[in-house]
C-alpha positions as CSV (number, residue, x, y, z in Angstrom):
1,X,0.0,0.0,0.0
2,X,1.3,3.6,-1.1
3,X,1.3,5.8,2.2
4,X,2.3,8.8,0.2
5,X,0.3,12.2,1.7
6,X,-1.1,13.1,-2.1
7,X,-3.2,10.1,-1.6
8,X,-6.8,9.9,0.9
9,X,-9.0,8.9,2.7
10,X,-11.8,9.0,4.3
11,X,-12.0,10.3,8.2
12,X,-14.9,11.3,10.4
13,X,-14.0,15.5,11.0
14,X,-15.2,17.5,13.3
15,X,-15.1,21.1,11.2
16,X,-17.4,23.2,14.0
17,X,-17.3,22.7,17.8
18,X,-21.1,22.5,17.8
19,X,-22.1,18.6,19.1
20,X,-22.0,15.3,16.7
21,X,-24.9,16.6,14.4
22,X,-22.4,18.7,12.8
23,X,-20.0,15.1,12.3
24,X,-18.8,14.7,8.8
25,X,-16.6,12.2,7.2
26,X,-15.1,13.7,4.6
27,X,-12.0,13.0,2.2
28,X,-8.2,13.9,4.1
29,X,-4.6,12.9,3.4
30,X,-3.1,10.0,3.9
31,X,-0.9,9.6,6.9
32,X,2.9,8.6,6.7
33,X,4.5,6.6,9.8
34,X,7.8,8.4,11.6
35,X,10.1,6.9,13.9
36,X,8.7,4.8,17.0
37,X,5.1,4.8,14.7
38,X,2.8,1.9,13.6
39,X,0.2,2.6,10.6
40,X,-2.9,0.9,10.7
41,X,-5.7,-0.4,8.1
42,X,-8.4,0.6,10.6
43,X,-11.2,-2.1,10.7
44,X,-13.9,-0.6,14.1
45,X,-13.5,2.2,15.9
46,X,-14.9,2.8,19.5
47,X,-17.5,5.1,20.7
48,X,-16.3,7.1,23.2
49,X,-17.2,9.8,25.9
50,X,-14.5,12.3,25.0
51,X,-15.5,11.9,21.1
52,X,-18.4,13.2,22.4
53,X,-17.1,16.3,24.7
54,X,-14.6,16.6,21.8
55,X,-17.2,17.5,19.3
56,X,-18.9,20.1,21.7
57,X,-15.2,21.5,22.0
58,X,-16.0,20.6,26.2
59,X,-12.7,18.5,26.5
60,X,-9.7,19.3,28.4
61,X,-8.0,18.2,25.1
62,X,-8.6,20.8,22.2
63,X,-7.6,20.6,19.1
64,X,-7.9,23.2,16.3
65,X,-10.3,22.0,13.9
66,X,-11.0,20.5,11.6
67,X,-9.8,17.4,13.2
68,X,-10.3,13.8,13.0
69,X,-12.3,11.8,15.9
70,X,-11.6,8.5,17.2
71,X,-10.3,7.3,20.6
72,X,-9.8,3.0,20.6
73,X,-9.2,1.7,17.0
74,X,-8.4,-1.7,16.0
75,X,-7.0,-3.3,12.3
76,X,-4.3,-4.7,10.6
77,X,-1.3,-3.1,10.9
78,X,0.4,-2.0,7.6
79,X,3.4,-0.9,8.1
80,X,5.9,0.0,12.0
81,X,8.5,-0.9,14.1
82,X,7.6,-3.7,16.4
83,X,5.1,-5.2,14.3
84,X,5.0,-7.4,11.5
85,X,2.4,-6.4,8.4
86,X,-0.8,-7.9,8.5
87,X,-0.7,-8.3,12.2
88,X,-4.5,-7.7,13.9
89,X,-3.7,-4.9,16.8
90,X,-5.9,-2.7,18.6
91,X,-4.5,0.7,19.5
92,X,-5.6,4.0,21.6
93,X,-5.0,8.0,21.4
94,X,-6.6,11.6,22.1
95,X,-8.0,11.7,18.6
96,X,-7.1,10.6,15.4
97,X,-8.5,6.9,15.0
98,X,-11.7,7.0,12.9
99,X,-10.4,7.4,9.9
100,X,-9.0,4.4,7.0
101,X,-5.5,4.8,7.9
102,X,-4.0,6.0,11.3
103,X,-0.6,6.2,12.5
104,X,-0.2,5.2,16.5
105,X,2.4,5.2,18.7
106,X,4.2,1.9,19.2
107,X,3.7,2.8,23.2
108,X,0.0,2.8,22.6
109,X,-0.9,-0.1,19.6
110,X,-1.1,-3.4,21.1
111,X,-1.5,-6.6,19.7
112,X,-5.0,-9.3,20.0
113,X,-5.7,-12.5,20.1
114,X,-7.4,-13.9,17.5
115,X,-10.1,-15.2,19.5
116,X,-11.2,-11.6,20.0
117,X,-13.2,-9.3,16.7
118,X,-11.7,-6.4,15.8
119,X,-15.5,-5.0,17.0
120,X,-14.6,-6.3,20.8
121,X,-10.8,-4.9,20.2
122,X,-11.9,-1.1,20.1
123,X,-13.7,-2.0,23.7
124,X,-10.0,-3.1,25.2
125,X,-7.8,-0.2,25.3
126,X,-9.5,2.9,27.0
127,X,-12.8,1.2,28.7
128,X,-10.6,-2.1,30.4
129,X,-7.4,-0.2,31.0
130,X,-9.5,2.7,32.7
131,X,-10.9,-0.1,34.7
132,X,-7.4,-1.9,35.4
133,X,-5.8,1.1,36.6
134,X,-9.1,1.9,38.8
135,X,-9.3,-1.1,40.3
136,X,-5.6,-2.5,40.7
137,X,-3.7,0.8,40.2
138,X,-5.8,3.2,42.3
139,X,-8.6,1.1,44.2
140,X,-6.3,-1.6,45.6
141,X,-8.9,-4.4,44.9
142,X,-7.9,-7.6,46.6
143,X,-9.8,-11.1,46.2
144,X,-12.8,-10.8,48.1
145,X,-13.4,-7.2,48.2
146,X,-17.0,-6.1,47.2
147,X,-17.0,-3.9,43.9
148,X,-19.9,-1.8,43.5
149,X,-19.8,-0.7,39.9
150,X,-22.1,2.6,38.5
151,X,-23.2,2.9,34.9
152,X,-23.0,-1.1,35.0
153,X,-24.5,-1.8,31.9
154,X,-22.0,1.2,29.7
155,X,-18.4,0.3,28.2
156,X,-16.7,1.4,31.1
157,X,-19.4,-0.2,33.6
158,X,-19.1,-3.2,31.8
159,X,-15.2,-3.5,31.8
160,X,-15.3,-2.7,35.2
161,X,-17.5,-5.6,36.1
162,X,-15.3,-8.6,34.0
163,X,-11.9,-6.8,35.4
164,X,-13.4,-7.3,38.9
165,X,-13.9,-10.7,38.6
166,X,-10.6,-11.1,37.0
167,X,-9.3,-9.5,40.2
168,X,-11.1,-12.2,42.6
169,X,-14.2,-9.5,43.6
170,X,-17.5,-9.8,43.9
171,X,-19.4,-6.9,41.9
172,X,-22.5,-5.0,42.3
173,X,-24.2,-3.4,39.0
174,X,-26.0,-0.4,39.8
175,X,-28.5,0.6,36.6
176,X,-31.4,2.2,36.1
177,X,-33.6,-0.1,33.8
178,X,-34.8,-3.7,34.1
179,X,-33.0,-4.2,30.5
180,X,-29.7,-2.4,31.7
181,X,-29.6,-4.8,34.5
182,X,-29.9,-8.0,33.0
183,X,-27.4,-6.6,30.3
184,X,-24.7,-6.4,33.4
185,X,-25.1,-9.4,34.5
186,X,-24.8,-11.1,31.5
187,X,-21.5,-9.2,31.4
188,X,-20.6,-11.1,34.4
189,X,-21.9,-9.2,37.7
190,X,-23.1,-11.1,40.9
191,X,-25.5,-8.8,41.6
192,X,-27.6,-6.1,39.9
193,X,-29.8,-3.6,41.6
194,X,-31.3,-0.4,40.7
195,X,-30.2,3.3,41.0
196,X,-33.0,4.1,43.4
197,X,-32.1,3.0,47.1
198,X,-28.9,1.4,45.9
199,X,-27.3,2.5,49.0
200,X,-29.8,0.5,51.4
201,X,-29.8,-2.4,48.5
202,X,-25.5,-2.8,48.5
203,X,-25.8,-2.5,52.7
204,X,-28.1,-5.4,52.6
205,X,-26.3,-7.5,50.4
206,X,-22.9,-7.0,52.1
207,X,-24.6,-8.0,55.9
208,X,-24.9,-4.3,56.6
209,X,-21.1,-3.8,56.5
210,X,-21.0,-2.1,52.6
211,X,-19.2,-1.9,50.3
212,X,-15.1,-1.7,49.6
213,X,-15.2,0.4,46.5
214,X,-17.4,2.2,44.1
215,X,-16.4,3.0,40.6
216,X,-18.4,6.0,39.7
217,X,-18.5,7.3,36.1
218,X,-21.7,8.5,37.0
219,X,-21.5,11.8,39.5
220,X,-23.9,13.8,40.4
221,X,-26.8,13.4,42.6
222,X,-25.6,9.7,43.6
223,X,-22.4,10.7,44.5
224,X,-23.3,11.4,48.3
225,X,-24.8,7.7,48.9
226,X,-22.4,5.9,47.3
227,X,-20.1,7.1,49.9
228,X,-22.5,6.0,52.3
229,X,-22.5,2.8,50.9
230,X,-18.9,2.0,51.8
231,X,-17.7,-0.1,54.3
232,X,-15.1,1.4,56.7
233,X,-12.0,2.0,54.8
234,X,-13.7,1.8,51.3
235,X,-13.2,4.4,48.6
236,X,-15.1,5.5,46.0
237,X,-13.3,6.1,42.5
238,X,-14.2,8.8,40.7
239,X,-14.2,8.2,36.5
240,X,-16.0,11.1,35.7
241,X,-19.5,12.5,35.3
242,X,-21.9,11.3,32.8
243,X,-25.1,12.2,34.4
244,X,-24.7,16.1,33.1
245,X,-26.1,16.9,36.5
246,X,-22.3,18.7,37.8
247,X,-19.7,17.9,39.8
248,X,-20.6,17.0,43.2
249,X,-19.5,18.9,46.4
250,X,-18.7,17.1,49.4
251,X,-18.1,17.4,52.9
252,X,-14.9,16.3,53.8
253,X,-15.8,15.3,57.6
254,X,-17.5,12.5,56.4
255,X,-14.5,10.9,55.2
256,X,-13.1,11.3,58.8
257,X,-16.2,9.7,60.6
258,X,-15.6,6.6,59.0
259,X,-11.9,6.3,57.5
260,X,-13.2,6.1,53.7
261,X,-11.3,8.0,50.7
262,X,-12.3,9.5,47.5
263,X,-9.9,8.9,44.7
264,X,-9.2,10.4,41.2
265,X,-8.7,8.0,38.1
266,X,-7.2,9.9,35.4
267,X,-6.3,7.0,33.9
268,X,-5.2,8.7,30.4
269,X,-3.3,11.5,32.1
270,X,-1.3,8.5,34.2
271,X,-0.7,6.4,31.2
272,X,0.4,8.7,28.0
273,X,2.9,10.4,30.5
274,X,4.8,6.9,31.8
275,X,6.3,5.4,28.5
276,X,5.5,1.9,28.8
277,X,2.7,1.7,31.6
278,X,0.1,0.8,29.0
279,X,2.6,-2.2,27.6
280,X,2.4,-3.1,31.1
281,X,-1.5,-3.1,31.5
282,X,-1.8,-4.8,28.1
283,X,0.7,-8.0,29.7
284,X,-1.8,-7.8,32.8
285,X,-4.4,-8.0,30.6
286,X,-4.1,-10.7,28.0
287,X,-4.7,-13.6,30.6
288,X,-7.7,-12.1,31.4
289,X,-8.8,-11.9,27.9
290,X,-7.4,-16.1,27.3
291,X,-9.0,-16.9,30.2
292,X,-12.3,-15.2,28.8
293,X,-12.9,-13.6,32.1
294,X,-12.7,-10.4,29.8
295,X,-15.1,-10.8,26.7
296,X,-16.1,-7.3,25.3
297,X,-19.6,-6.8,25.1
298,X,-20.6,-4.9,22.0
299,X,-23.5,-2.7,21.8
300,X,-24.3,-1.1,19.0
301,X,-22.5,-1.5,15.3
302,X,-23.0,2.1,13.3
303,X,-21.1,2.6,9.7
304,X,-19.3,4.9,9.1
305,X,-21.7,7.6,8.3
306,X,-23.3,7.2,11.5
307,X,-20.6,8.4,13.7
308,X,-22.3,11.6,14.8
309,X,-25.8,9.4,15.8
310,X,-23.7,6.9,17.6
311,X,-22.3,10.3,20.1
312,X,-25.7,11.0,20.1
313,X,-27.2,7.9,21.2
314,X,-24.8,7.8,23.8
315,X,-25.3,11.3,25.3
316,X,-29.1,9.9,25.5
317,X,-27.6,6.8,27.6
318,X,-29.7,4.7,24.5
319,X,-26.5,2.6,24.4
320,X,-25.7,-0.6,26.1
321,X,-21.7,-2.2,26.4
322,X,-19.3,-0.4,23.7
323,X,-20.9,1.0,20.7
324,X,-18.5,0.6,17.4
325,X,-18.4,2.1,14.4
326,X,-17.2,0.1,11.1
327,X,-15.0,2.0,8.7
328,X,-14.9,-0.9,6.7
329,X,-16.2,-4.3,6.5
């Protein structure tokens, strides 16, 4: 394959910072591969939050546009050190991957097994490694801990749940729908309760002693029970904020009463600034995947053209697992 830039290809741009209506995929130039750079024939890209905030110009990363969206890619790869041509990898950036060709960093494309689809592949890098690093890096999840896991039935929830288990916990889906429940345990959660009296609900089910740790990619209004729902000691990790609702407020004393932390999980801002931390997850990783503790589930599968209603559906929290999008078949 020619990688010259007079050739293109097709990309999904944002042009105008005004939300995933305004999505376009539109003809660009091919990318060449530098030094320490893998180019990839992208099969699936991932649906992702900060595509999303991205296209409403809302994330802390911002590009000028136009620019191309595109967060977890997998494909073959075509050409890069490391890597042998044809090789199936999966990779992750900022921006960049929803286009025909991408170049990634050799830091940050990974390779799969072939029992997994390129369509479960673009699940792998943000949603599990956010969860990994969560749960291992920042959480401290031993065997036996109780997990109680917000947003169950979303990418993140659902990585979060599998990655639990593959630690030795026992996990608690909180979601808001009948459907949305059954979907996270299907995705391998013990238990599965609703949003409303979760607190009381993850009390009971732990003997009255709670929880060890929440993941929370919720916020919100929910924030202040879920640390009411731990057990002494327990934290709550904070992913970020997808009810819309703001970032909640709390009072610190609480923590004191009863020995209980609140953690950050910047997982992205940990990872692209230690060279070879992601290698390192991926490693941690794999035998969860062989095992098939760790099985993506996949929601949704948009083309190409659909990029934009894809954001949209998830900004209506209409999706269920990862949503893809196929740039080619």
């Amino acid at each position: 394959m020619h990688t010259g830039s007079l050739r293109s290809m097709r990309a999904v741009q944002v042009i105008t910072t005004t939300g995933p209506d305004d999505i376009v995929v539109t003809d660009v130039p091919e990318p060449v591969p530098g030094p320490g750079e893998v180019l990839v024939e992208v099969h699936s890209v991932g649906i992702a939050f900060p595509d999303l905030l991205l296209s409403k110009g809302m994330y802390q990363l911002r590009p000028e546009p136009p620019f191309t969206l595109g967060v977890d890619f997998a494909g073959v790869v075509v050409a890069g050190e490391g890597f042998e041509p044809g090789q199936r990898v999966a990779g992750v950036g900022g921006y960049g991957g929803a286009a025909e060709l991408v170049v990634g960093s050799v830091e940050n494309v990974f390779p799969i097994p072939d029992s997994i689809t390129f369509d479960e592949a673009v699940a792998l890098p943000m949603n599990y490694l956010t969860a990994l690093f969560a749960l291992d890096e920042r959480g401290g999840v031993q065997a036996g801990d109780t997990v109680l896991v917000h947003g169950a039935a979303g990418g993140v929830g659902t990585a979060t749940i599998q990655v639990a288990k593959a630690l030795g916990a026992r996990t608690i889906a909180v979601a808001s729908t009948e459907e949305k429940r059954a979907y996270a345990l299907a995705a391998g959660a013990d238990e599965a309760i609703p949003v409303e009296g979760f607190k009381d609900a993850a009390r009971e089910l732990t003997g009255g002693n709670g929880v060890d740790v929440v993941l929370d990619v919720v916020g919100g209004s929910l924030f202040t029970d879920s640390l009411r729902a731990l057990a002494r000691q327990g934290r709550v990790l904070v992913v970020g904020f997808a009810s819309g609702e703001g970032i909640p407020e709390v009072k610190v004393n609480r923590l004191l009463l009863t020995n209980t932390d609140i953690r950050g999980v910047g997982w992205g801002e940990y990872a692209f600034s230690h060279p070879g931390y992601m290698r390192q997850q991926w490693a941690q990783l794999l035998p969860m995947i062989e095992s098939g503790t760790v099985k993506p589930p996949v929601g949704k599968v948009y083309p190409i053209e659909e990029f934009g209603r894809a954001l949209v559906d998830m900004d209506e929290r209409a999706t269920l697992g990862k949503s893809v999008v196929r740039i080619r078949d």
